[in-house]
C-alpha positions in Angstrom: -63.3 123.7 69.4 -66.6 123.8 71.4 -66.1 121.9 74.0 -64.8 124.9 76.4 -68.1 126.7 75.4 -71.4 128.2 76.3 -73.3 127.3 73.3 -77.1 128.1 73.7 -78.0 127.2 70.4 -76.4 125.2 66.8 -77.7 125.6 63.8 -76.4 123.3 60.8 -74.4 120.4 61.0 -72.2 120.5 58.1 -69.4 120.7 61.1 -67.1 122.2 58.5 -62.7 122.2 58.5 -61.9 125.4 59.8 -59.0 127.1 57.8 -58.8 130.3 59.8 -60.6 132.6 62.9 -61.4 135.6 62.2 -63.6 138.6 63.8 -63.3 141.3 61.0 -65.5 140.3 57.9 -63.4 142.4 55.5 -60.4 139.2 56.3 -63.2 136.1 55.5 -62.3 133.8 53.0 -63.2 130.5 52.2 -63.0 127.8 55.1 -63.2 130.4 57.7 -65.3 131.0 61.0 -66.1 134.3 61.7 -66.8 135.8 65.0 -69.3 138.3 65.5 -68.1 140.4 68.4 -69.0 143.2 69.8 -66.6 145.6 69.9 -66.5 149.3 71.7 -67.3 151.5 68.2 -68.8 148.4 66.3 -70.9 145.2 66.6 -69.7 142.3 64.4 -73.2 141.1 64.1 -74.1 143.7 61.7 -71.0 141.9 59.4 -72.7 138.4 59.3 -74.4 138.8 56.2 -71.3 140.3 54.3 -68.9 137.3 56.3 -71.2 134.3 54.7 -70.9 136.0 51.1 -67.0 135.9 51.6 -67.7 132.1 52.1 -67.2 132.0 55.6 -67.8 128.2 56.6 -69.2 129.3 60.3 -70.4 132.1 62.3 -70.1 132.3 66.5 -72.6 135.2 67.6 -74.4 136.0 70.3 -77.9 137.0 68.5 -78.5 134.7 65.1 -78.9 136.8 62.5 -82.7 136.7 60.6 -81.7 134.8 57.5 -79.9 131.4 57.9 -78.3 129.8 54.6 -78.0 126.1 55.3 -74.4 125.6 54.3 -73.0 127.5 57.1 -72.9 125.9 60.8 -74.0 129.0 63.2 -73.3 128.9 66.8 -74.9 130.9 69.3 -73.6 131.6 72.5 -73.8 134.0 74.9 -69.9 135.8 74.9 -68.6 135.5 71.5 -65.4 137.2 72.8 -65.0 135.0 75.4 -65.5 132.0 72.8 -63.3 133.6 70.7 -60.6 133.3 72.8 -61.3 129.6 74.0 -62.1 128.4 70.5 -58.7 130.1 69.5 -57.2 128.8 72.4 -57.9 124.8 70.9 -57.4 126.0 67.5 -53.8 126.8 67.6 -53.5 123.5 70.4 -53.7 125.1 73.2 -49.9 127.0 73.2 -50.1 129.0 76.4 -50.5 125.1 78.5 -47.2 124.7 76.4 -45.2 127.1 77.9 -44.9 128.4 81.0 -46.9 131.8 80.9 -46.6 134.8 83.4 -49.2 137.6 83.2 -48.0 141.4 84.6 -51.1 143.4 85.1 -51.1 147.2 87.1 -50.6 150.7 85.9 -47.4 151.1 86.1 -44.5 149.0 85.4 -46.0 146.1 83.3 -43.5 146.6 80.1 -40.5 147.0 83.0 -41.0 144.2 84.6 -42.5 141.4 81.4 -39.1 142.7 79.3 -36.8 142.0 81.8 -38.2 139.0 83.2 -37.7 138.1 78.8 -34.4 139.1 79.1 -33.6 137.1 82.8 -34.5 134.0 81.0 -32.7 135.0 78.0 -29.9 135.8 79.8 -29.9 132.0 81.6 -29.6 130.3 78.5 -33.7 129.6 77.8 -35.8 130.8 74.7 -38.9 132.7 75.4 -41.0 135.4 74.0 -42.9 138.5 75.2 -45.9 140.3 74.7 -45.6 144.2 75.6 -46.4 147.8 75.1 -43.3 148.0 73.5 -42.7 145.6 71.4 -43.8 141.5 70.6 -40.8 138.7 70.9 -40.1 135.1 69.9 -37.0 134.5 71.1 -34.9 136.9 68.6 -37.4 137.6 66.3 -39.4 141.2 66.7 -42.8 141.9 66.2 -44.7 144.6 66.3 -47.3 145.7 68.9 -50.6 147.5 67.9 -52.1 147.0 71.5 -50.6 146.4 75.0 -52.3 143.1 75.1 -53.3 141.6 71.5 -56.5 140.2 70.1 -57.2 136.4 71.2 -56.6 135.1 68.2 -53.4 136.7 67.6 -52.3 136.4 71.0 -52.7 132.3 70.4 -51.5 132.5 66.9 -47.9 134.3 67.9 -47.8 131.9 70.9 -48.0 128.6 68.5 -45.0 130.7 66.6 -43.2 130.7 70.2 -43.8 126.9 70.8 -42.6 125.4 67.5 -39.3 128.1 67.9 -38.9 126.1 71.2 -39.5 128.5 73.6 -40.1 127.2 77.6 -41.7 130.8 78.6 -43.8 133.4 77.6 -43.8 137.1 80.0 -47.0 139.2 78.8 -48.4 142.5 79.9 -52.0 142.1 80.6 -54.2 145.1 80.3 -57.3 146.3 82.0 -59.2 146.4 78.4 -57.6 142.8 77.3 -59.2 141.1 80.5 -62.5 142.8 80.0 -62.6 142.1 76.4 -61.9 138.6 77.0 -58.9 138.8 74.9 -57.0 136.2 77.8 -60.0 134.0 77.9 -59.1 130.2 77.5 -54.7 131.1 78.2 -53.2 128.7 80.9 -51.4 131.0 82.9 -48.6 129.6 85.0 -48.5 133.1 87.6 -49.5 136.8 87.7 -47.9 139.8 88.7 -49.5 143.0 90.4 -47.3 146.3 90.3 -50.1 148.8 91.6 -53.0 150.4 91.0 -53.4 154.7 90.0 -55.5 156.9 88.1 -55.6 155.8 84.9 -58.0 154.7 81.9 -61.1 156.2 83.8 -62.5 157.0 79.7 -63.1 153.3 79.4 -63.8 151.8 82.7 -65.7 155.0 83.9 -65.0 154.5 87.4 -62.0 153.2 89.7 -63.7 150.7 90.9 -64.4 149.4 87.6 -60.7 150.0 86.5 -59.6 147.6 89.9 -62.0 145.0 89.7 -60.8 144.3 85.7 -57.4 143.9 86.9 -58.6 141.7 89.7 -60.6 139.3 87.5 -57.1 138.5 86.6 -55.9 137.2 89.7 -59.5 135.6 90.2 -59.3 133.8 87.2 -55.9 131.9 88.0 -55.5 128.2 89.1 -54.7 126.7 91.6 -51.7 125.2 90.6 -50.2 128.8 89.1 -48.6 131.8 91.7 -49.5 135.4 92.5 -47.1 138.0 93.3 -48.5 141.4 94.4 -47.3 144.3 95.5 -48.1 145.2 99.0 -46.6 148.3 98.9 -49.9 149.3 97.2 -53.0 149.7 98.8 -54.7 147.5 96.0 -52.4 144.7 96.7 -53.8 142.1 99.2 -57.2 143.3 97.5 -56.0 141.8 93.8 -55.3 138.5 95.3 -57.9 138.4 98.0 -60.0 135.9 96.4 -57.8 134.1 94.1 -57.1 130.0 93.7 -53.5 131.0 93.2 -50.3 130.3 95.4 -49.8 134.2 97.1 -46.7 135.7 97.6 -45.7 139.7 98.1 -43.2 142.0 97.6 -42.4 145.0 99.5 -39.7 147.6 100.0 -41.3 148.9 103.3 -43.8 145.7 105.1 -42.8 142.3 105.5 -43.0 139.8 102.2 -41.9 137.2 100.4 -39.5 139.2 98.2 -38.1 142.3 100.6 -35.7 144.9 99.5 -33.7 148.0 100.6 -31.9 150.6 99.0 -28.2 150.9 100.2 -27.1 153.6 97.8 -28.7 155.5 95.2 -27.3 157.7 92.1 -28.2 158.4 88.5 -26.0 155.4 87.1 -27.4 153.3 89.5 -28.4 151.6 92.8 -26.7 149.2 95.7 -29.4 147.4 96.7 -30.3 144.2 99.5 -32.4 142.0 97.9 -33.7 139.1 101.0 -30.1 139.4 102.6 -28.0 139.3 99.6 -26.5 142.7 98.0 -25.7 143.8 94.1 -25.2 146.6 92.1 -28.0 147.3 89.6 -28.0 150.2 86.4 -31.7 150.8 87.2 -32.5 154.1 89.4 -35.6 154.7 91.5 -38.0 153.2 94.4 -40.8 152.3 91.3 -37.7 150.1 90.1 -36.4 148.8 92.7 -40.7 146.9 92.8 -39.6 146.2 89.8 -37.0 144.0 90.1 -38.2 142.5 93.2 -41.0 141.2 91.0 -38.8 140.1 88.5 -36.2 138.5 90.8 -39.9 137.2 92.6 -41.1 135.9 89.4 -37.8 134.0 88.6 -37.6 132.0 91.8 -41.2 130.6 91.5 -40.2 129.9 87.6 -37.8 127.4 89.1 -34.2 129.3 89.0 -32.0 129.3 92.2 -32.2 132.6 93.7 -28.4 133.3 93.3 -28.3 132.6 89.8 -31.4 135.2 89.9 -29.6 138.0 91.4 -26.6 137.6 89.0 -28.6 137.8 86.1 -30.5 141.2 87.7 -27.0 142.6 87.8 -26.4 142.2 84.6 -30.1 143.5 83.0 -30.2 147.2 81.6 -33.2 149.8 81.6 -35.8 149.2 79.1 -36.6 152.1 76.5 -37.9 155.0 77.0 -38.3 153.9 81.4 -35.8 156.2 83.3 -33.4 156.2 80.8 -30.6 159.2 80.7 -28.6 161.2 78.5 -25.6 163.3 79.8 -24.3 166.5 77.9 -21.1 166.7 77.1 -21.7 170.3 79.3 -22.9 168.2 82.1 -26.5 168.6 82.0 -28.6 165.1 82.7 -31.9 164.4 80.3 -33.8 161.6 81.8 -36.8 160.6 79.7 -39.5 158.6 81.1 -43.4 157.3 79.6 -44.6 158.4 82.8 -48.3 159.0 81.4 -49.8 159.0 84.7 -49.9 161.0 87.6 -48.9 158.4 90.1 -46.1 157.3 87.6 -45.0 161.5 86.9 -44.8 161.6 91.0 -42.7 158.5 91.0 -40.4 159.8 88.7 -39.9 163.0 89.8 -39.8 161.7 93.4 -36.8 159.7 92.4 -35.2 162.5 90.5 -35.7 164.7 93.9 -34.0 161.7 96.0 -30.7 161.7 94.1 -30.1 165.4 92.7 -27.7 167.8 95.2 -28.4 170.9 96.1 -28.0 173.9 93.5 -29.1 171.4 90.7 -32.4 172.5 89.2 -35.1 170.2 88.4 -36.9 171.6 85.0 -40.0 169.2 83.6 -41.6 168.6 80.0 -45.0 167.1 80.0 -48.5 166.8 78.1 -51.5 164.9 78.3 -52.7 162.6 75.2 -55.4 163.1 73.5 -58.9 161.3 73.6 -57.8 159.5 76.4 -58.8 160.2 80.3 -59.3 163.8 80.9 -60.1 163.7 84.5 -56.0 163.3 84.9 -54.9 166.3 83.2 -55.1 168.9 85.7 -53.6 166.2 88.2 -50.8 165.8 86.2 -49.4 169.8 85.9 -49.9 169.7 89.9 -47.9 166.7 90.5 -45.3 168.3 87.6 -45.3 171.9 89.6 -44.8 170.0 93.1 -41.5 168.4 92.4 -40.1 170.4 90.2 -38.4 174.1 89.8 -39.7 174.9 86.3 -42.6 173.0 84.1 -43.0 173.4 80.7 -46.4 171.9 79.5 -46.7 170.9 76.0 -48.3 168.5 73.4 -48.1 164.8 73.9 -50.3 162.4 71.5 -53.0 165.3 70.8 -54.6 162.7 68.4 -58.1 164.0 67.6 -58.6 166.9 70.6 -56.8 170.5 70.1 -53.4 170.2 71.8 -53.9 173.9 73.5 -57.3 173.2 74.8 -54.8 169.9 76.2 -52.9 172.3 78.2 -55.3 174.8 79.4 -57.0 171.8 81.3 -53.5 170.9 82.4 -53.1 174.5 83.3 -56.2 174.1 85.2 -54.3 172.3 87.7 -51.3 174.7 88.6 -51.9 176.2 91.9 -51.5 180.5 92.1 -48.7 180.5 93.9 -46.6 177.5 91.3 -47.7 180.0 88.0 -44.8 181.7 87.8 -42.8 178.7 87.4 -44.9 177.0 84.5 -44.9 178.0 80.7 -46.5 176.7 77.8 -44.7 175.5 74.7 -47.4 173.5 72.9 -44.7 172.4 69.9 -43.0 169.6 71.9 -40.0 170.0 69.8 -39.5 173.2 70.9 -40.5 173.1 74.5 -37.7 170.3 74.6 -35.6 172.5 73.3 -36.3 175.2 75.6 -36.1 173.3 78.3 -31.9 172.7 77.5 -31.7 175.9 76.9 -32.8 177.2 80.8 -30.6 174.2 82.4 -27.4 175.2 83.9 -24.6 172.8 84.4 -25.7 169.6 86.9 -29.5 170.3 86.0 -31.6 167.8 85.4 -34.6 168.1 82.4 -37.2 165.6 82.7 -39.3 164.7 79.4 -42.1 162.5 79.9 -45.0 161.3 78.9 -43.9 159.4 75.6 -40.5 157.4 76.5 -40.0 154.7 74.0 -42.4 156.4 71.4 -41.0 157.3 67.8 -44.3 159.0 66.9 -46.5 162.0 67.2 -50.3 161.5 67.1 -51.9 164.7 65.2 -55.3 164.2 63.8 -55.0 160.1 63.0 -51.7 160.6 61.2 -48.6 159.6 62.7 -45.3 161.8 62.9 -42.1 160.7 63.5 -41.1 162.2 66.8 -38.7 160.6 69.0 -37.6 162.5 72.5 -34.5 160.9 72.8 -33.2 161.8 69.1 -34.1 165.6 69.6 -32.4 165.6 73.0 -29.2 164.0 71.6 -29.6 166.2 68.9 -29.7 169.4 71.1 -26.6 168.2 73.1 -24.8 168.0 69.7 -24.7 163.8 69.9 
């Protein structure tokens, strides 16, 4: 289990059997090694004491601690998150090396594109699981997800589950905090997927640069004997792979690339599309999408399936939850709900929306800002809402800790003069949605965003069922 890393010094050399990993000292039992990270609100170090009364066999930290008991084997190196995930990595036999792993990483569209490229393989007769906002898969089996990208030992854990189920391939979403946590450290990944880079997670990462050179690291850290496919429609995307060992290839719906696309015909149940020469019919809606299935259809080829069998199985995949997905009333008004939780992904959305409604229909918009998370994108967020749309209601999404109406006034911040009359605020999200049905005519569209596959409301750490699409359908009399 060491052999992978940094170990500055070893103490003891009882070189116990290790029965379990684990990095939160209230979980030690006997036959355990602990791991004493440090995390963003606490430092594992300050645990150690409390981990070797629990009978933890050996400790990985970064400082030793000032009392050493003799029957434990301490290692000290100089990332114990980083060992962590090596160490779990060889403790589960290295799963990710047995199965053929593709990372997404980006803002936007990293749940789209890892759950269909799960369901493309699927679909072509191959078991595989996933590892996404959404939800965790092996094969058939769900489980569910606490984080966009798990832990490092879970992650390995679940992925020993997927290799004796007998899956061939694994489709992850890789977060900005996962690769700067070291929670993908030691994982063998066969290629990586960029969708694009916006405004988003500044609370963490501080700065944008910070935010882009975490998701590089990602494309830095791949081998040579894996592929990148990046988005070149982006700004960010020959910077992502700009210094990486991987095989490059791009995808575009406006510059030349590998993967190229154009949209024939566009409505709300669907899209013609030309996919490198060849045409099909796809249920998915939206420029944002069609990236997305380029990716995926990308991604596919360079897993080893013939392009045509590819494009068949695109044909046939449907809209994941909560990502553009409509409900028609039976009076003939279209709800689309979207987890467009960013500005860039709100503009996206909306933009798409714009492209395909006629004239007379009236585009009215639902959207709030979570809580503790990046404020600097509120105010961006009610512009990008007023721009695109005839009416904007702002109201509550995940308030969690903060006060939902101080949430909207710094939304409201970001309404130009003249847009004012066309905003209210609602801050009960149940009854803005509500409101919203009740000002659309027939052939308006609402737009609700901001949660999309959610079934909760965050108020004050406790958790509320709330689900958009079940008060929508609910509304329409479904």
């Amino acid at each position: 289990m060491l052999k992978n890393i940094d170990v500055v010094n070893r103490i003891g050399e009882n070189n116990p059997t290790i029965q379990d990993l684990v990095f939160d000292s209230r979980l030690v039992k006997p036959g355990v090694l602990f791991f004493a990270t440090k995390g963003v609100t606490t430092d594992g170090h300050k645990f150690i004491a409390n981990a070797v009364k629990s009978c933890a066999v050996a400790v990985v930290c970064e400082e030793l601690p000032s009392e050493i008991d003799s029957a434990i084997d301490y290692i000290q190196t100089t990332d114990a998150s980083k060992a962590m995930g090596f160490m779990a990595s060889a403790f589960y036999d290295y799963p990710s090396s047995q199965l053929t792993l593709v990372g997404v990483t980006g803002t936007n569209g990293k749940t789209t594109i890892a759950t269909l490229l799960y369901n493309l393989v699927r679909n072509l007769g191959y078991k595989a699981g996933l590892f996404s906002t959404v939800t965790n898969y092996i094969n058939d089996q769900h489980i569910d997800a606490t984080h966009t990208t798990p832990d490092a030992v879970a992650l390995n854990k679940i992925m020993a589950q997927m290799v004796e189920a007998g899956c061939d391939y694994c489709f992850m979403e890789v977060s900005s905090h996962s690769v700067v946590q070291h929670r993908i450290a030691g994982l063998n990944f066969k290629g990586g997927i960029f969708t694009n880079l916006t405004h988003d997670h500044l609370d963490y990462h501080k700065t944008f640069d910070a935010y882009l050179k975490a998701k590089k690291s990602f494309f830095d850290d791949l081998n040579p004997q894996s592929f990148a496919i990046t988005n070149v429609d982006d700004k960010n995307g020959l910077v992502m792979v700009q210094n990486s060992k991987a095989k490059t290839y791009t995808y575009s719906i406006r510059e030349l690339a590998n993967f190229k696309a154009r949209i024939i015909e566009s409505a709300f149940e669907g899209m013609h599309l030309e996919i490198n020469g060849k045409e099909l019919w796809t249920p998915f809606v939206g420029h944002f999408n069609v990236q997305n299935l380029l990716a995926v259809y990308g991604a596919g080829i360079l897993c080893g399936f013939n392009s045509d069998e590819v494009l068949v199985a695109i044909s046939q995949l449907v809209s994941v939850s909560g990502r553009f997905e409509t409900i028609r009333s039976n009076e003939g008004i279209t709800a689309v709900v979207d987890y467009a939780h960013t500005p860039d992904a709100l503009k996206n959305v909306i933009e798409t929306i714009n492209d395909i409604r006629q004239p007379g229909q009236q585009l009215i918009t639902v959207v709030g800002a979570g809580g503790d998370r990046d404020k600097t994108k509120r105010p961006i967020m009610a512009a990008e809402a007023v721009k695109g749309s005839n009416k904007v209601i702002l109201t509550s999404d995940n308030p969690r800790s903060e006060d939902p109406e101080e949430i909207i006034k710094e939304m409201m911040a970001g309404v130009p003069f003249s847009n004012k009359m066309s905003v209210v605020a609602i801050t009960n999200r149940r009854d803005a949605i509500r409101a919203a049905c009740m000002m659309a005519n027939v052939g308006d569209i609402i737009l609700v965003a901001g949660k999309g596959h959610e079934t909760y409301q965050e108020v004050k750490g406790v958790k509320h069922h709330f689900d958009d699409k079940e008060i929508i359908r609910e509304i329409f009399n479904f």
